[in-house]
PDB file of N, H, CA, C and O in Angstrom:
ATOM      1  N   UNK A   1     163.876 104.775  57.955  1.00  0.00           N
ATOM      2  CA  UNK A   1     163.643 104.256  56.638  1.00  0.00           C
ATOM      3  C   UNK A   1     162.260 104.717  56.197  1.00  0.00           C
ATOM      4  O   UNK A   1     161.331 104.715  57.004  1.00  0.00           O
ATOM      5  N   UNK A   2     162.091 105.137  54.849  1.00  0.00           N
ATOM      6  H   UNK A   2     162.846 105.138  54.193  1.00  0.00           H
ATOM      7  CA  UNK A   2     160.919 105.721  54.397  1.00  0.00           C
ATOM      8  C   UNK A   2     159.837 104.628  54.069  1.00  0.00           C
ATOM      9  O   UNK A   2     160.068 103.467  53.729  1.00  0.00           O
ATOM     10  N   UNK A   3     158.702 105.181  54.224  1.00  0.00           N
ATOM     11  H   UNK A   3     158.514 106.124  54.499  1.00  0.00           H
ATOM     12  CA  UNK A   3     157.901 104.265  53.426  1.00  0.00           C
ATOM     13  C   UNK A   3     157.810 103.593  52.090  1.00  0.00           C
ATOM     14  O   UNK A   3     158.404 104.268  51.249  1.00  0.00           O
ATOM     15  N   UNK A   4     157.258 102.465  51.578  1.00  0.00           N
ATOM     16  H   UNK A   4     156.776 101.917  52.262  1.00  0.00           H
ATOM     17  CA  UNK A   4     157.581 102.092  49.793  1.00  0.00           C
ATOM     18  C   UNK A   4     155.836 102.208  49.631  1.00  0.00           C
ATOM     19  O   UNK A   4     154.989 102.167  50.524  1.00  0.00           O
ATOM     20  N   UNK A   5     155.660 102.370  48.135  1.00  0.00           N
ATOM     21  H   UNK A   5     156.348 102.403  47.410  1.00  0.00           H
ATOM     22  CA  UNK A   5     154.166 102.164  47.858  1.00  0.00           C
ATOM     23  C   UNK A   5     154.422 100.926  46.640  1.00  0.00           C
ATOM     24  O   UNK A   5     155.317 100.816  45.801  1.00  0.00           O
ATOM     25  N   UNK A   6     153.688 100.396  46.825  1.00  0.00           N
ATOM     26  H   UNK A   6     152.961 100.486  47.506  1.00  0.00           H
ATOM     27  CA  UNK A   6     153.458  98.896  45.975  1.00  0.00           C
ATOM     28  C   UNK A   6     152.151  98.678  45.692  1.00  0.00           C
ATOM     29  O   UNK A   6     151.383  98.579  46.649  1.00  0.00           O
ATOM     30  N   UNK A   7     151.591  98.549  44.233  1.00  0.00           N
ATOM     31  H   UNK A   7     152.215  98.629  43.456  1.00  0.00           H
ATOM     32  CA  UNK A   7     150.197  98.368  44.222  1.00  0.00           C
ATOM     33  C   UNK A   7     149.235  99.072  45.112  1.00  0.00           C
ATOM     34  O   UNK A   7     148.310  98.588  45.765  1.00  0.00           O
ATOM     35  N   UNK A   8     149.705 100.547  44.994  1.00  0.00           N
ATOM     36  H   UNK A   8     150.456 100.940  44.463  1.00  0.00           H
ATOM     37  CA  UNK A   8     148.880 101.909  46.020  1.00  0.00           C
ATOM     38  C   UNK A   8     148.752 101.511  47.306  1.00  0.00           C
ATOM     39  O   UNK A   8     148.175 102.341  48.008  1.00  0.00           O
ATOM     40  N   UNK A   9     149.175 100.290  47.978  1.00  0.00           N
ATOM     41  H   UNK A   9     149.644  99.616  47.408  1.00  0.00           H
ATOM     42  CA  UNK A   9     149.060 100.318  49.205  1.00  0.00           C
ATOM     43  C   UNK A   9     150.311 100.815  50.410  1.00  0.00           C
ATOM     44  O   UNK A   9     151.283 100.765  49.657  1.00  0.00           O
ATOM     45  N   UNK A  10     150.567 101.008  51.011  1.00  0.00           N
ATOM     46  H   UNK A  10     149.777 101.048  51.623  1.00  0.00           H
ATOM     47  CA  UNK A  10     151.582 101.848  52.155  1.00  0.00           C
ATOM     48  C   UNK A  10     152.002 101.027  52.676  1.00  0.00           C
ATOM     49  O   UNK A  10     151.023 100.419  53.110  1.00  0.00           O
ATOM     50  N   UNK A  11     152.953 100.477  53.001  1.00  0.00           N
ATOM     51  H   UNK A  11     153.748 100.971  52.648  1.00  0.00           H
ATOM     52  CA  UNK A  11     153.736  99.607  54.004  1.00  0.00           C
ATOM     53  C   UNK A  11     155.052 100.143  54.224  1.00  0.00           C
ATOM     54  O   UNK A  11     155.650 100.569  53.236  1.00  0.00           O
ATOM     55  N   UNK A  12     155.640 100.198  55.426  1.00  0.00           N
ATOM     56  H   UNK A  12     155.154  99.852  56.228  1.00  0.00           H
ATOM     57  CA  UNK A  12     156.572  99.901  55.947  1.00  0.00           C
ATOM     58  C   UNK A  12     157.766  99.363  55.615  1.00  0.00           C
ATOM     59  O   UNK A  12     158.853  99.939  55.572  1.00  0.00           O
ATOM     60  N   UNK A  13     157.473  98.039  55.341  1.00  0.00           N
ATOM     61  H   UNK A  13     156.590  97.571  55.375  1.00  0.00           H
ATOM     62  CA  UNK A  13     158.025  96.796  54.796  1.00  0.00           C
ATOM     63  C   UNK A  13     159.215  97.157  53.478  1.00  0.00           C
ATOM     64  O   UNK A  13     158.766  98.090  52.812  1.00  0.00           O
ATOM     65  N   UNK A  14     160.354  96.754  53.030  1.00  0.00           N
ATOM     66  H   UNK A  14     160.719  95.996  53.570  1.00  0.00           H
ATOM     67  CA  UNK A  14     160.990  97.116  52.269  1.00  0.00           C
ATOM     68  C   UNK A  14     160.574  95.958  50.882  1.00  0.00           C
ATOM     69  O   UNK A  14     160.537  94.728  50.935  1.00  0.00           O
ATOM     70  N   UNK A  15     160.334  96.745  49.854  1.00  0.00           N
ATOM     71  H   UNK A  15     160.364  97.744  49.811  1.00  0.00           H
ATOM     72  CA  UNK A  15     159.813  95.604  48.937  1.00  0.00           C
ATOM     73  C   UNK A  15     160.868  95.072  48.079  1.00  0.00           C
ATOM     74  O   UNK A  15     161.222  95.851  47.194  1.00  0.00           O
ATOM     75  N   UNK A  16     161.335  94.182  48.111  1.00  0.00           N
ATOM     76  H   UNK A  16     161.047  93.549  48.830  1.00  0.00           H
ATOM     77  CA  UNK A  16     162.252  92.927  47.700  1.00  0.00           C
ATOM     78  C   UNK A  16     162.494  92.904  45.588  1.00  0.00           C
ATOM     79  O   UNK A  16     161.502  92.499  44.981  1.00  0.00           O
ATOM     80  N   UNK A  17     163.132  93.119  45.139  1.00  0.00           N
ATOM     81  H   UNK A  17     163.938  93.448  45.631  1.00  0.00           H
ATOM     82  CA  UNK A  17     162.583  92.925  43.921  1.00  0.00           C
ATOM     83  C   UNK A  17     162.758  90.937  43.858  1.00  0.00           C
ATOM     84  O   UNK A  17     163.320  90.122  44.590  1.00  0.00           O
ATOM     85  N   UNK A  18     161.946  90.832  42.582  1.00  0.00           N
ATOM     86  H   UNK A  18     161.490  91.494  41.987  1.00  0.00           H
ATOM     87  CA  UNK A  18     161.804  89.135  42.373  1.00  0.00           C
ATOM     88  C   UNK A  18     162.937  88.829  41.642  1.00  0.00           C
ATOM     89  O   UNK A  18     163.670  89.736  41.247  1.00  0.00           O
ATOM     90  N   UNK A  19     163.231  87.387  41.357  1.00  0.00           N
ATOM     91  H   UNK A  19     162.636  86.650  41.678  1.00  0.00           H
ATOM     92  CA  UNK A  19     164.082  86.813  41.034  1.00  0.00           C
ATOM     93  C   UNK A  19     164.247  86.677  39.497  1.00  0.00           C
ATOM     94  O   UNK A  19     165.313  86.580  38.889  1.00  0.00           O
ATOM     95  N   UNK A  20     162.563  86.692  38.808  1.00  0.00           N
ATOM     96  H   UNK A  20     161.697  86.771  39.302  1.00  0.00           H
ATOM     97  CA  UNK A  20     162.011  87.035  37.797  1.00  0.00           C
ATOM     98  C   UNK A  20     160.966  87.977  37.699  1.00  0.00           C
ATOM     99  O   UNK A  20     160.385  88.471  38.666  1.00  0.00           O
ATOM    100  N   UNK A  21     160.723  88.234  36.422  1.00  0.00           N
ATOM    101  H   UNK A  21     161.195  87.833  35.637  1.00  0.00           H
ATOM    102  CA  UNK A  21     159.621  89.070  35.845  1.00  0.00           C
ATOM    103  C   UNK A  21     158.768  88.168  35.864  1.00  0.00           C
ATOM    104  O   UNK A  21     159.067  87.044  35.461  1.00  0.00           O
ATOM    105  N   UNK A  22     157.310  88.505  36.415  1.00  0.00           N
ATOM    106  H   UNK A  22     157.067  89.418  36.743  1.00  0.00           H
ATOM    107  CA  UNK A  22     155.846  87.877  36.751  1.00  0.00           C
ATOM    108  C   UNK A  22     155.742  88.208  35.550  1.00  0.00           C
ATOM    109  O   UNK A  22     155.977  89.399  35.346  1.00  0.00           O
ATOM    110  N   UNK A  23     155.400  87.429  34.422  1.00  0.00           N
ATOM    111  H   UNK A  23     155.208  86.461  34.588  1.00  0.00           H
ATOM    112  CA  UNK A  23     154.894  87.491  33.326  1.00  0.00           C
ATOM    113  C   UNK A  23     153.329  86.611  32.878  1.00  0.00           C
ATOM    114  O   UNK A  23     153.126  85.575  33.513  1.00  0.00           O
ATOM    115  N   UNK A  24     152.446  86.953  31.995  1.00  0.00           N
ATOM    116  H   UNK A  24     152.610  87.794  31.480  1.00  0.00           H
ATOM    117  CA  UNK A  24     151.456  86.326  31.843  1.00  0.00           C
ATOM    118  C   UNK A  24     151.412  85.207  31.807  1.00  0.00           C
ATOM    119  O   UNK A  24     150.450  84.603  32.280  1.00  0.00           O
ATOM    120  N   UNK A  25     152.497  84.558  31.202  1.00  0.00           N
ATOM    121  H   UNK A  25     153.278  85.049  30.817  1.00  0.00           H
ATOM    122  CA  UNK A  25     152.766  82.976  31.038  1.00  0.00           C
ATOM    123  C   UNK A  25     152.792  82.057  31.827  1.00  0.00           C
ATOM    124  O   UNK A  25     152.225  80.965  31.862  1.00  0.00           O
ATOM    125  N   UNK A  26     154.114  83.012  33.041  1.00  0.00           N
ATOM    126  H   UNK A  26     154.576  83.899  33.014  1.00  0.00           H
ATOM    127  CA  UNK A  26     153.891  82.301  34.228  1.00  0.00           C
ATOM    128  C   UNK A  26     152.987  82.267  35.132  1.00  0.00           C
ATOM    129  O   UNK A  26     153.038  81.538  36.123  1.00  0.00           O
ATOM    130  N   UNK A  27     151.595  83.482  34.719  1.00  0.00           N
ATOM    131  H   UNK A  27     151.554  84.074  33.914  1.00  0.00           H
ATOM    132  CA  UNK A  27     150.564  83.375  35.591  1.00  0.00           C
ATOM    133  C   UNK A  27     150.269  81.901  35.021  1.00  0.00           C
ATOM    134  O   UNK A  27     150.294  80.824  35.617  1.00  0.00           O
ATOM    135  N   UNK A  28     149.997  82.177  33.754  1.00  0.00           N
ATOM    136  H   UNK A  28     149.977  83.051  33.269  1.00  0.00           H
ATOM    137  CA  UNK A  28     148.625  81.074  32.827  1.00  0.00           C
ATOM    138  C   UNK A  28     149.821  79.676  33.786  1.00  0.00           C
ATOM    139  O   UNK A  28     149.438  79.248  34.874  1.00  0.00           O
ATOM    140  N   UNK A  29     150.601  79.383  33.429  1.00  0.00           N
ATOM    141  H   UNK A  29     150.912  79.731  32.544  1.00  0.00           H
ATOM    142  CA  UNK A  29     151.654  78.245  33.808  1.00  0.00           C
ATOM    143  C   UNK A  29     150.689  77.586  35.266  1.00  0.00           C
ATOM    144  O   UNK A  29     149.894  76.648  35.208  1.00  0.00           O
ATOM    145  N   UNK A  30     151.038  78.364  36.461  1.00  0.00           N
ATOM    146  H   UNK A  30     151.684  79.126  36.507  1.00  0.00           H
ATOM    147  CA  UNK A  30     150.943  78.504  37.295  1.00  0.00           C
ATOM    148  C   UNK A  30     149.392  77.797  37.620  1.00  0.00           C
ATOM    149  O   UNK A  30     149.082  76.695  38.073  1.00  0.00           O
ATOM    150  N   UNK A  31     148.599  78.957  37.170  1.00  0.00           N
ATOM    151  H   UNK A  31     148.851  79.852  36.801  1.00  0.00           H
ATOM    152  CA  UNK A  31     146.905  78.429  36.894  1.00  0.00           C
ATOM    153  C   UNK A  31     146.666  77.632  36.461  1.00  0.00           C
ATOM    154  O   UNK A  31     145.554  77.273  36.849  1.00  0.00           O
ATOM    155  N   UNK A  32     147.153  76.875  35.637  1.00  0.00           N
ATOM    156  H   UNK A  32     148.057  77.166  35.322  1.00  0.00           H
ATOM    157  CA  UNK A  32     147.216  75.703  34.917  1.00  0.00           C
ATOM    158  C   UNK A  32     147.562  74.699  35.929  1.00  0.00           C
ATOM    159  O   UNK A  32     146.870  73.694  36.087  1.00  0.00           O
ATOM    160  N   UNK A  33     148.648  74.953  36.640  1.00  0.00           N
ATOM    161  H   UNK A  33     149.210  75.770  36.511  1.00  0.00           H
ATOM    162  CA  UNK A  33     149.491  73.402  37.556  1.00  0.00           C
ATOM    163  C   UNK A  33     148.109  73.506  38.774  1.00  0.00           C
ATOM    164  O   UNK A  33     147.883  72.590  39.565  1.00  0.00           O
ATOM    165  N   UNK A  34     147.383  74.647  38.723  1.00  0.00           N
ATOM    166  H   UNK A  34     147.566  75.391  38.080  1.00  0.00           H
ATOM    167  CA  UNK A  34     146.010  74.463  40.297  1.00  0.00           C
ATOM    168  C   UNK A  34     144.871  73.785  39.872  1.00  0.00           C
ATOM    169  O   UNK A  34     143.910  73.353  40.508  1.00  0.00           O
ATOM    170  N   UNK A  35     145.178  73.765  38.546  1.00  0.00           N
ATOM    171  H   UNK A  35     145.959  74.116  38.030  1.00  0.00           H
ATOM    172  CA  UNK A  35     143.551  72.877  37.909  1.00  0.00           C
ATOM    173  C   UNK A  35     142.596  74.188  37.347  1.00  0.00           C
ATOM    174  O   UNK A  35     141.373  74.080  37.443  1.00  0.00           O
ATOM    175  N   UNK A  36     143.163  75.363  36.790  1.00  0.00           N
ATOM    176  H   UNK A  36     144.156  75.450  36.712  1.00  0.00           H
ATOM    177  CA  UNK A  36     142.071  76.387  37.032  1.00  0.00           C
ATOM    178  C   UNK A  36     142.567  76.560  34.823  1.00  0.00           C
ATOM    179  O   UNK A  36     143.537  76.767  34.094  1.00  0.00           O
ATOM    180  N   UNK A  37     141.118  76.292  34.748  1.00  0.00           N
ATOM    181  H   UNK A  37     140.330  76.123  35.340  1.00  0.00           H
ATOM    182  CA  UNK A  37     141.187  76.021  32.892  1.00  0.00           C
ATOM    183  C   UNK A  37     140.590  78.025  33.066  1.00  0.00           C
ATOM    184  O   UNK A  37     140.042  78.847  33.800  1.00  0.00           O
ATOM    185  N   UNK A  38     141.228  77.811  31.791  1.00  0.00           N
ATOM    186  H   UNK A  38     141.674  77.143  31.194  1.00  0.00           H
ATOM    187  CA  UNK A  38     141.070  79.447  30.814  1.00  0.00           C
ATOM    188  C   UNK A  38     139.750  80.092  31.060  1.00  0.00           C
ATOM    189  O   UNK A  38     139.456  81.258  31.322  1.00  0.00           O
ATOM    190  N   UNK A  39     139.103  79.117  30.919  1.00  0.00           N
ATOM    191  H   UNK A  39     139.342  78.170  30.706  1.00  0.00           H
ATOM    192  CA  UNK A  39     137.338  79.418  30.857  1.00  0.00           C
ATOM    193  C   UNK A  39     137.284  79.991  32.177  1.00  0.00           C
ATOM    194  O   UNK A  39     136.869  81.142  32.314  1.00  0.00           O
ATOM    195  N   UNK A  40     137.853  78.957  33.661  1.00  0.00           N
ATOM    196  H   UNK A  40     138.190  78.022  33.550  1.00  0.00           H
ATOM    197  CA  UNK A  40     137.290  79.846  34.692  1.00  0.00           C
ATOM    198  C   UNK A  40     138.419  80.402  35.211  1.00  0.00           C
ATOM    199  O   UNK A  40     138.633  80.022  36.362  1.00  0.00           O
ATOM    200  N   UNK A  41     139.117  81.072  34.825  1.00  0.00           N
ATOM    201  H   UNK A  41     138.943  81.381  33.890  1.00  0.00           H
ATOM    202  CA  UNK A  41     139.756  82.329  35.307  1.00  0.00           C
ATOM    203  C   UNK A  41     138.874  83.675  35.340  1.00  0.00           C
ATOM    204  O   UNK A  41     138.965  84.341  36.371  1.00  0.00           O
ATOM    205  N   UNK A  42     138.208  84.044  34.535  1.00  0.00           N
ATOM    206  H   UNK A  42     138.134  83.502  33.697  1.00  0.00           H
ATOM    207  CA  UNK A  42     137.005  84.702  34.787  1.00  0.00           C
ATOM    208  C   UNK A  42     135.896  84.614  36.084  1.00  0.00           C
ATOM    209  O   UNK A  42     135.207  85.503  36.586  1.00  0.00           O
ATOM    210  N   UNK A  43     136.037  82.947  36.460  1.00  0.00           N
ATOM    211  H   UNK A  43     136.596  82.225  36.052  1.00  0.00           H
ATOM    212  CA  UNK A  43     135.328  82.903  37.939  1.00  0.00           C
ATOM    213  C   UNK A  43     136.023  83.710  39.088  1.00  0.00           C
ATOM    214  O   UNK A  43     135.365  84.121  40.044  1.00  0.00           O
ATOM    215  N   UNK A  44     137.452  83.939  38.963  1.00  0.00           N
ATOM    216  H   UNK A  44     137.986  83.605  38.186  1.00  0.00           H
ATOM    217  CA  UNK A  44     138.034  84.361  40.379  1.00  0.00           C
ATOM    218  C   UNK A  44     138.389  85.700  39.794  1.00  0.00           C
ATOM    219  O   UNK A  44     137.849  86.078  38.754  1.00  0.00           O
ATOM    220  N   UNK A  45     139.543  86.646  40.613  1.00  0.00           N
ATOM    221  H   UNK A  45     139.982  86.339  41.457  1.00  0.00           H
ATOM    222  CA  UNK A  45     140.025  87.731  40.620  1.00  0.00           C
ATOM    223  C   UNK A  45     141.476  87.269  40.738  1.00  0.00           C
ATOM    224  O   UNK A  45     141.816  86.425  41.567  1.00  0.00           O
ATOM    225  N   UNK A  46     142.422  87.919  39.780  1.00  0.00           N
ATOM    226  H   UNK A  46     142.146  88.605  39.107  1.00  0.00           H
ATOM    227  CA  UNK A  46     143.961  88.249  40.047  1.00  0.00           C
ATOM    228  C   UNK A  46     144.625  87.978  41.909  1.00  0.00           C
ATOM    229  O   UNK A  46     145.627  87.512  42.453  1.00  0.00           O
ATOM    230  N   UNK A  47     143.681  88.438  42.195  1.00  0.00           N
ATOM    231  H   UNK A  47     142.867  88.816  41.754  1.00  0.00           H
ATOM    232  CA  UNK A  47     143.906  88.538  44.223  1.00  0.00           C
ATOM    233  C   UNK A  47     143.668  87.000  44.330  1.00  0.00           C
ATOM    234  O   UNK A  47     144.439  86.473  45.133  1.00  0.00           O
ATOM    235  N   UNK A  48     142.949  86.298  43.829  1.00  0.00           N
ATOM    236  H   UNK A  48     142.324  86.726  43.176  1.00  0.00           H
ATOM    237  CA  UNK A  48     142.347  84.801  44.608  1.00  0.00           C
ATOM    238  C   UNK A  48     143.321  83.790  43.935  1.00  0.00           C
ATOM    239  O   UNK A  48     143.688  82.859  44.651  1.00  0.00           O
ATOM    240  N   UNK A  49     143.766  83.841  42.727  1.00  0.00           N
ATOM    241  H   UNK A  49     143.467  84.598  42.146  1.00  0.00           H
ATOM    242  CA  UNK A  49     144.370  82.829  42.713  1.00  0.00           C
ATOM    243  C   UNK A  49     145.946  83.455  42.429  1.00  0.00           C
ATOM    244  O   UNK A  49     146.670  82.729  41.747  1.00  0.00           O
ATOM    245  N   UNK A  50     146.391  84.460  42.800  1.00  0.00           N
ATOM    246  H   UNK A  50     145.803  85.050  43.354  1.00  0.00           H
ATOM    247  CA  UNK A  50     147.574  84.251  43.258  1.00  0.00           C
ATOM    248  C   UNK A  50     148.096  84.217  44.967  1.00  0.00           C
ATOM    249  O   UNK A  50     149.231  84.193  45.443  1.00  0.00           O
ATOM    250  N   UNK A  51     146.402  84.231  45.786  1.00  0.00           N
ATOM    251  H   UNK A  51     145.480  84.251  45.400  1.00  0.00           H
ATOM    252  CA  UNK A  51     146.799  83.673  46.733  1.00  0.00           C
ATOM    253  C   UNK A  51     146.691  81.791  46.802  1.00  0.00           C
ATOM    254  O   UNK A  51     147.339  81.110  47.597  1.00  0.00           O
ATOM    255  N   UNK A  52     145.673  81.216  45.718  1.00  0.00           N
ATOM    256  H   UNK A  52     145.146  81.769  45.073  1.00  0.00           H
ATOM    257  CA  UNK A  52     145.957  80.314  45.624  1.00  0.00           C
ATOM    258  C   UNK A  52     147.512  79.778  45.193  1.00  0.00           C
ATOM    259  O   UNK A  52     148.057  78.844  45.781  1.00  0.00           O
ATOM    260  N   UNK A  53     147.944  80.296  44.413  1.00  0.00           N
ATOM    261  H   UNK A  53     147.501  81.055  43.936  1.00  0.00           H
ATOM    262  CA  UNK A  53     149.810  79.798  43.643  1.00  0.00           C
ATOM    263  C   UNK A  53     150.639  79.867  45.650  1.00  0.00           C
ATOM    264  O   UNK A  53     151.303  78.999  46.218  1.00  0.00           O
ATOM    265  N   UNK A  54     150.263  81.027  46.082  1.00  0.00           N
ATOM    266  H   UNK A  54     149.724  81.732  45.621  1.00  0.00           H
ATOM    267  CA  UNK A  54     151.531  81.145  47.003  1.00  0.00           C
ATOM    268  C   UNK A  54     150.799  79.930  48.326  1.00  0.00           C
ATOM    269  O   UNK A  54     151.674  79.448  49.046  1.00  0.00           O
ATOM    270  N   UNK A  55     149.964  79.661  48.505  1.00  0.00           N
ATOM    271  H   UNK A  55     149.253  80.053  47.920  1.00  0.00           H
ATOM    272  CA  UNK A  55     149.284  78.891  49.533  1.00  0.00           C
ATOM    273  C   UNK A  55     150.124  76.993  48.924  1.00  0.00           C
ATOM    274  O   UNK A  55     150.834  76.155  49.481  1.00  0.00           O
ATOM    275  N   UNK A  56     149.624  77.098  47.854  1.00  0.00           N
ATOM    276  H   UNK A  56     149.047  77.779  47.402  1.00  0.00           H
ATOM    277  CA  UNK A  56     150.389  75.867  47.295  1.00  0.00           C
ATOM    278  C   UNK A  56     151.590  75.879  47.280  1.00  0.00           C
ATOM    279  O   UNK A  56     151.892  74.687  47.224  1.00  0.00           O
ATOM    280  N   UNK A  57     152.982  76.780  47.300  1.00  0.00           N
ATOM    281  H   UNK A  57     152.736  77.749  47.345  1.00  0.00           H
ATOM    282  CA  UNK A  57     153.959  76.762  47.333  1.00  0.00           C
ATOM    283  C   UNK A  57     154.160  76.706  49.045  1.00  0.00           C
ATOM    284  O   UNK A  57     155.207  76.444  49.638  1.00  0.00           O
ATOM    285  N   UNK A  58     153.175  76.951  49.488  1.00  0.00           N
ATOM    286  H   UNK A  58     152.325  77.164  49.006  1.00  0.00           H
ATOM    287  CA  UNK A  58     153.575  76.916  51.282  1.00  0.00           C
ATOM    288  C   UNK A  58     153.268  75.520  51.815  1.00  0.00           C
ATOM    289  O   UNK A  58     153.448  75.130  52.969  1.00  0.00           O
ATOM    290  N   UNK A  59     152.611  74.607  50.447  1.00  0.00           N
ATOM    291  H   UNK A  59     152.465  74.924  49.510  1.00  0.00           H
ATOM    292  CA  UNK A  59     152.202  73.071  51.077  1.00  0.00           C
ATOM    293  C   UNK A  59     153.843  72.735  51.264  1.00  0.00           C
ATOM    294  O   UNK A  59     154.117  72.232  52.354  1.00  0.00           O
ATOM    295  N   UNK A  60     154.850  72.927  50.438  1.00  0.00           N
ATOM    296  H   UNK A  60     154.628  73.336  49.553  1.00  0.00           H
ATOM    297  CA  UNK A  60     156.030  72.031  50.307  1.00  0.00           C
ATOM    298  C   UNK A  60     157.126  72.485  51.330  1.00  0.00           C
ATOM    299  O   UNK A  60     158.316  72.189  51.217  1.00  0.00           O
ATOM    300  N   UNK A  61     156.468  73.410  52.573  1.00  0.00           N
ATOM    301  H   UNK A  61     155.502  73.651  52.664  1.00  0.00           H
ATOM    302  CA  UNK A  61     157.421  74.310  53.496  1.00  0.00           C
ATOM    303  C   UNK A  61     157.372  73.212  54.416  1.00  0.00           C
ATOM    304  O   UNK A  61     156.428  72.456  54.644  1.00  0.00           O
ATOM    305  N   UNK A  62     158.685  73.235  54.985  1.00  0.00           N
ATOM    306  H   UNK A  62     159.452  73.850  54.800  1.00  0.00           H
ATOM    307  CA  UNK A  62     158.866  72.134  56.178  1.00  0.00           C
ATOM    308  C   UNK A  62     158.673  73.580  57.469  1.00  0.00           C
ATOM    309  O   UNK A  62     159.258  74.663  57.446  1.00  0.00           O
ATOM    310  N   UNK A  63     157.739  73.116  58.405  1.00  0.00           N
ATOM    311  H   UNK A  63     157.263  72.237  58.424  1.00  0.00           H
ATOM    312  CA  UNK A  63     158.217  73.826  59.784  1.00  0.00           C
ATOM    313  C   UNK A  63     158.439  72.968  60.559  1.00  0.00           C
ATOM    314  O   UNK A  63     157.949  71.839  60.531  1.00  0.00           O
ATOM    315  N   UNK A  64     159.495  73.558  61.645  1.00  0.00           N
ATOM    316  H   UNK A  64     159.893  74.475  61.668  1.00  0.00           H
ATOM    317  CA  UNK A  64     160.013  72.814  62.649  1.00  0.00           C
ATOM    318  C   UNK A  64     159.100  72.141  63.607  1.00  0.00           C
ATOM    319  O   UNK A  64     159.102  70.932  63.838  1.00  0.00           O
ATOM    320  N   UNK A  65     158.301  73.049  64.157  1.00  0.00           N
ATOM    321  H   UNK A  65     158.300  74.031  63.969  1.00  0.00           H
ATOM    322  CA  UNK A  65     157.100  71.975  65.029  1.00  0.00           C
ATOM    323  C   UNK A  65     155.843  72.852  64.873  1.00  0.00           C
ATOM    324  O   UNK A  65     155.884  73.991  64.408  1.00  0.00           O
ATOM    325  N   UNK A  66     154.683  72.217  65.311  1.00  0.00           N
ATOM    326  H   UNK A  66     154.649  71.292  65.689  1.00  0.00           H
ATOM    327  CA  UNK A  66     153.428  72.330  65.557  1.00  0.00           C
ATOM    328  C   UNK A  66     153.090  72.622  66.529  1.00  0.00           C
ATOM    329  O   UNK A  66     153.421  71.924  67.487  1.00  0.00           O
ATOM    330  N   UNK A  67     152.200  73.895  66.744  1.00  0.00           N
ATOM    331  H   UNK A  67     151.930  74.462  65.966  1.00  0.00           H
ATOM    332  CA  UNK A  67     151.557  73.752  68.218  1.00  0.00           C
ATOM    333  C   UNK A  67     150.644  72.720  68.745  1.00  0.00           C
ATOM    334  O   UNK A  67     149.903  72.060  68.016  1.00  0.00           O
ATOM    335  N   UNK A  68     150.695  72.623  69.727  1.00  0.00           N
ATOM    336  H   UNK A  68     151.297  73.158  70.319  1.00  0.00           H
ATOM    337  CA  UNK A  68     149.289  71.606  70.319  1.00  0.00           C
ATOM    338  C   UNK A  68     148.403  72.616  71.211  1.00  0.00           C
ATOM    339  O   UNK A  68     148.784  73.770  71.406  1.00  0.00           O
ATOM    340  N   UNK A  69     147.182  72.105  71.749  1.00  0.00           N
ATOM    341  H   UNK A  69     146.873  71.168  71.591  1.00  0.00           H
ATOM    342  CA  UNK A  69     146.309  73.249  72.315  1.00  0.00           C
ATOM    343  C   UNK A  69     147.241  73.335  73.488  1.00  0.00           C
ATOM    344  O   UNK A  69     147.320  74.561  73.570  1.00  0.00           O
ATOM    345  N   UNK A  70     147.996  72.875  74.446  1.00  0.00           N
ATOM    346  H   UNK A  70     147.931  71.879  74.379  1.00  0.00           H
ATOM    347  CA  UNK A  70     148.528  73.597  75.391  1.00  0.00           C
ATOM    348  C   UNK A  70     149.517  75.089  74.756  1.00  0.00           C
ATOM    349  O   UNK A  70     149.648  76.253  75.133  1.00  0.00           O
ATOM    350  N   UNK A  71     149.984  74.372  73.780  1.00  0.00           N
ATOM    351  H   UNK A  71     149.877  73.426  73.474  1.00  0.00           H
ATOM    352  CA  UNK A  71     150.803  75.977  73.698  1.00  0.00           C
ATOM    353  C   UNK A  71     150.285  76.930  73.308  1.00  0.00           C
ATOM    354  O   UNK A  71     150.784  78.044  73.472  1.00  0.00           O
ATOM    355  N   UNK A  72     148.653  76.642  72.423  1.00  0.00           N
ATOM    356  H   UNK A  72     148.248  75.738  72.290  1.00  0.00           H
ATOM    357  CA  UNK A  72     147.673  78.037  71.594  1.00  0.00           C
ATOM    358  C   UNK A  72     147.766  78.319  73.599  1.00  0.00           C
ATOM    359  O   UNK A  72     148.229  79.403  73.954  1.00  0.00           O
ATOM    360  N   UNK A  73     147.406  77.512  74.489  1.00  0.00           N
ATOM    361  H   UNK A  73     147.030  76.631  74.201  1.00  0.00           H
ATOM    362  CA  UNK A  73     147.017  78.075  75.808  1.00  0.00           C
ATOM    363  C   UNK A  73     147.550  78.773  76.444  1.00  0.00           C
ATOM    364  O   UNK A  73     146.957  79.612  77.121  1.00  0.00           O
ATOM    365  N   UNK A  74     149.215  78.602  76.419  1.00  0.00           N
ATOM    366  H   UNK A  74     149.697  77.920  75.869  1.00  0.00           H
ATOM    367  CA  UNK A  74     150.261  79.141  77.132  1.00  0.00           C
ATOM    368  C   UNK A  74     150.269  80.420  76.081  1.00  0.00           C
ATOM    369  O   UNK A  74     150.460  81.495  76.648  1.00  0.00           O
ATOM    370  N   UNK A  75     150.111  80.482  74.783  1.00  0.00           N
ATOM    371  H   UNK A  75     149.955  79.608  74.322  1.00  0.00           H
ATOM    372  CA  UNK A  75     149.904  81.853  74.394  1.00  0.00           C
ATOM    373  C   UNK A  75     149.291  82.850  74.544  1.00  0.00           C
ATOM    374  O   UNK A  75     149.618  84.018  74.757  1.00  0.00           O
ATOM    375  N   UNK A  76     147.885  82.075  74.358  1.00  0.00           N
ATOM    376  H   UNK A  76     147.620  81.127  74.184  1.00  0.00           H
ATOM    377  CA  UNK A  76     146.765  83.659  74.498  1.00  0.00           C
ATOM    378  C   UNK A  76     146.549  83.784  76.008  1.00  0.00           C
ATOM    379  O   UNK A  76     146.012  84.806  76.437  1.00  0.00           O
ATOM    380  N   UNK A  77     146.951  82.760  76.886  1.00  0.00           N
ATOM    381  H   UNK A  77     147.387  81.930  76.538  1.00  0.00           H
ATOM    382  CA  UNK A  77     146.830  83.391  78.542  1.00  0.00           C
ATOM    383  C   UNK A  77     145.841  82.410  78.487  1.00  0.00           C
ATOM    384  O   UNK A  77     145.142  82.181  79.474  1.00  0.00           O
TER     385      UNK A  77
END
């Protein structure tokens, strides 16, 4: 399988199309539900708060279990 380029970077990875079109609205939408007003969108970069949107969509992920320090232990040796 060939490589894909996405936003000039190289991966491997096969890139998925979305379910929708990322549109401005749903950025502003989005920025809006994190507490982040018009004015300071200018404080961050495109990169920071759409890792903020996807970090908040990962609060509502159920995982099955948690490590405890024995298992970080049984991992790294």
């Amino acid at each position: 399988m060939g490589s894909k380029y996405q936003d000039r970077v190289r991966t491997k990875k096969p890139v998925k199309p979305t379910a929708r079109e990322s549109t401005l609205g749903i950025f502003m939408l989005r920025a809006a539900e994190l507490g982040i007003t018009v004015t300071e969108l200018g404080d961050y970069t495109l990169g920071e708060i759409t890792d903020m949107i996807i970090e908040k969509a990962n609060d509502y992920e159920e995982y099955p279990e948690i490590a405890d320090s024995k298992d970080i232990h049984r991992f790294f040796g």
